[in-house]
C-alpha positions in Angstrom: 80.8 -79.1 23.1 78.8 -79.4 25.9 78.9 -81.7 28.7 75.9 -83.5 27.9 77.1 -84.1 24.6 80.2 -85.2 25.5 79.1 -87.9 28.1 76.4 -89.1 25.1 79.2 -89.3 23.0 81.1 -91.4 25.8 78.5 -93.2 26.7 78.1 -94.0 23.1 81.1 -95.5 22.4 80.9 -97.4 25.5 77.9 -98.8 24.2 79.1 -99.5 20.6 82.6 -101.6 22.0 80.8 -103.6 24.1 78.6 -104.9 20.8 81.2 -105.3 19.2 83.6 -107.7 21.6 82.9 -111.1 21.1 83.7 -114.4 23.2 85.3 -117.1 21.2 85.3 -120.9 23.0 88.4 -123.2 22.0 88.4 -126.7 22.2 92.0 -128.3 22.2 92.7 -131.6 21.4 95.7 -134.2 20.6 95.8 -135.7 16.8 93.7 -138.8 18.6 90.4 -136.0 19.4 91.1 -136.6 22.7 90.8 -133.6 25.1 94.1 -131.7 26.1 94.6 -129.7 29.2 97.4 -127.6 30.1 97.3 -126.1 26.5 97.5 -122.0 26.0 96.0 -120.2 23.1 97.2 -116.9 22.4 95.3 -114.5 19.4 97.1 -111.6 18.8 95.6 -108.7 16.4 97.4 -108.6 13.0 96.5 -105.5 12.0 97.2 -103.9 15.5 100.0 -101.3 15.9 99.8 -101.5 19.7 98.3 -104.0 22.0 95.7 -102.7 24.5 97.0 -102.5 28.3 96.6 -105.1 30.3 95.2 -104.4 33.8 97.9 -105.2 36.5 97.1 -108.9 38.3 98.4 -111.1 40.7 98.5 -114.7 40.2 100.1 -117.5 42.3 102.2 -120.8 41.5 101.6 -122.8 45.0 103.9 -125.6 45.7 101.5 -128.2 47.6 102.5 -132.0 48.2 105.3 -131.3 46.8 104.2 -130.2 43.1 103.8 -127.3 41.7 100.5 -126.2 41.4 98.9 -125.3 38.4 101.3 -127.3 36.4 100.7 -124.5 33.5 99.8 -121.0 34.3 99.2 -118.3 31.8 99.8 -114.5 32.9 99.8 -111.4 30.5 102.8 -109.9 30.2 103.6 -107.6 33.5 102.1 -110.6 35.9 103.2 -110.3 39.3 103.2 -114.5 40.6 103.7 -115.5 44.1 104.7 -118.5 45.2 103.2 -119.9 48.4 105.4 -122.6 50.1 102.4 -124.3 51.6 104.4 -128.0 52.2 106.3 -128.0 55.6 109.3 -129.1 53.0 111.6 -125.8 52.1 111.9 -125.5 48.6 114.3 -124.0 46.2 112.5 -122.0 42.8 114.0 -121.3 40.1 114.4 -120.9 36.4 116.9 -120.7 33.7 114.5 -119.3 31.2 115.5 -116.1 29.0 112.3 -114.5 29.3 112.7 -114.7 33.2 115.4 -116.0 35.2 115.1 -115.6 38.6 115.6 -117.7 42.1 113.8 -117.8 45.0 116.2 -119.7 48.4 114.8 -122.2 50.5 111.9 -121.2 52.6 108.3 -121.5 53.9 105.2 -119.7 53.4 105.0 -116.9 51.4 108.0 -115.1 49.9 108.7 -111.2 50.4 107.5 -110.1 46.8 106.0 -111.3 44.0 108.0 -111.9 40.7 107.7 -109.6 38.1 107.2 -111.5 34.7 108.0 -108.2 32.3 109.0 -110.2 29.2 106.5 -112.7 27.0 107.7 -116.2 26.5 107.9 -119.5 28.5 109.5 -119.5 31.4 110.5 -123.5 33.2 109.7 -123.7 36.9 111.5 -125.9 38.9 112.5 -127.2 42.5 116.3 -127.6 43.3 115.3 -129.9 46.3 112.8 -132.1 44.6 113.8 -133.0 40.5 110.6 -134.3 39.7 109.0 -131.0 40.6 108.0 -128.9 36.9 105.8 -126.7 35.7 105.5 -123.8 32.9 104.3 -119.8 33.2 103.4 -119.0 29.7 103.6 -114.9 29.7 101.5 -113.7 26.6 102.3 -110.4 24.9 98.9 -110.3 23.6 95.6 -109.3 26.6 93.7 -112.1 24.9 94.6 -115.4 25.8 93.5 -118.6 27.9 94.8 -122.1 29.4 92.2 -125.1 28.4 91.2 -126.7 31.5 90.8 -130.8 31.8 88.1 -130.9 29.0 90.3 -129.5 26.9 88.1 -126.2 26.8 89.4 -122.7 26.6 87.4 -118.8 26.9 88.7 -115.9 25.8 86.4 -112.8 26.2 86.0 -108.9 24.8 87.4 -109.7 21.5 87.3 -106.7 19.3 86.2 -107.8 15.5 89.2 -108.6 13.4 92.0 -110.4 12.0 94.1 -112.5 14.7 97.4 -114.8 14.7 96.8 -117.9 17.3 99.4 -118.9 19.0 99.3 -122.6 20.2 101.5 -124.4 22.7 101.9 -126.9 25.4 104.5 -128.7 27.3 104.3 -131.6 25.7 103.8 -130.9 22.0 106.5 -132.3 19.0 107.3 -129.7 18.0 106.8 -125.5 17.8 103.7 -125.0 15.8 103.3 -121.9 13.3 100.7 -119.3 14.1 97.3 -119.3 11.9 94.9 -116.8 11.3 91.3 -116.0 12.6 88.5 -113.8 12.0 86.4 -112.9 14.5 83.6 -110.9 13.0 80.4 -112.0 15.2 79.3 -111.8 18.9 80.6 -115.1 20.0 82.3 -118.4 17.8 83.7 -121.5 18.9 86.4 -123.7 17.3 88.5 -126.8 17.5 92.5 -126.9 17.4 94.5 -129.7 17.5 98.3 -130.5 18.6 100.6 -133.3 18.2 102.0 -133.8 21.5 103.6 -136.9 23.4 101.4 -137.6 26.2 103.3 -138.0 29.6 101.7 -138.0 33.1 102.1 -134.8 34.5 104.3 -134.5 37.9 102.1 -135.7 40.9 102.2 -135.9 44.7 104.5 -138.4 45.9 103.6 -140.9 49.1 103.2 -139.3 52.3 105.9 -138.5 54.4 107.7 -135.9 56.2 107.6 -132.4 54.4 104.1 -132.5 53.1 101.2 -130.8 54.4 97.8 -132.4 54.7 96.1 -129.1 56.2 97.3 -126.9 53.1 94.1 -127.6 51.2 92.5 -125.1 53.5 94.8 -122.1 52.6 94.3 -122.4 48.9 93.5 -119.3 47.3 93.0 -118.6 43.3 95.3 -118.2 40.6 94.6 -114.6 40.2 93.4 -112.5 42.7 
């Protein structure tokens, strides 16, 4: 084979993949249609032997005002997550979770190393300073996934044609939903899913004081970098 042929060939298949990945929009909403943010959708391939590798990311959980911030953050599996201390308040992280325990002492700023999140499942974030401080990191197994964002919308992108199981969860849903299945077999689709959750306000700044601060806005960078 000659290396013309084999960069046609390349090129090709290159060309071919992309056609044939597809974009599928999810809107998420409670049992009442009313839009539901915070929500992860995962689609895994059925018929899939091995996953595709995920591309290595960072990502952060800040701790501003004295939440966590996002409240729900979805990583693929082999996330590294920082979490800036950008309060003047020290804070203690931590979680319990099987598919990550870990703790991070009090401190400000930004902490020595990421955390590795090598294992899918739901790991519980929480402060040991400050109770009312909570929030999830939902670490899929699966490269295609997405978090809905106040609209209750969701985008998950280069979707290979094919049979999927969809995942569904949120903090505040009943109870654990069973997976469905999916065919994606055209360019780009869009679909509704629904959950039955109990609707609680979500953990939120509490009155000024000493320990937050105002100025953090300004060093706020994005969830994944």
């Amino acid at each position: 084979m000659t290396r013309l042929t084999y960069c046609l060939l390349c090129l090709s298949f290159l060309v071919c993949s992309s056609l044939s990945a597809a974009s599928l929009t999810v809107t998420i909403t409670d049992t009442q249609g009313f839009a539901l943010g915070d929500a992860v959708v995962e689609l895994t391939p059925t018929s899939a032997t091995e996953l595709p590798p995920t591309t290595p990311q960072h990502y952060e959980m800040r701790q501003q005002d004295r939440i966590f911030s996002p409240f729900v953050l979805a990583v693929p599996q082999g996330a590294q997550v920082d979490f800036p201390n950008l309060d003047r308040t020290r804070h203690h992280v931590y979680s319990f979770s099987e598919a990550k325990p870990f703790e991070l002492k009090l401190y400000v700023g930004k902490t020595e190393s990421p955390i590795l999140f090598d294992k899918p499942g739901l790991v519980a974030i929480g402060c040991n300073i400050h109770d009312y401080m909570q929030a999830f990191i939902y670490v899929a197994k699966s490269p295609y996934f997405a978090s809905s964002d106040d609209t209750g919308l969701a985008n998950i992108t280069d979707l290979p044609a094919g049979e999927y199981s969809v995942t569904l969860w949120h903090p505040w849903q009943q109870a654990e939903t069973a997976p469905t299945t999916m065919m994606i077999n055209k360019e780009s689709d869009a679909v509704t899913l629904t959950l039955d959750v109990d609707r609680q306000d979500k953990p939120s700044s509490p009155p000024g004081g000493f320990g937050v601060n105002l100025n953090a806005s300004s060093h706020v960078g994005q969830h994944a970098k």
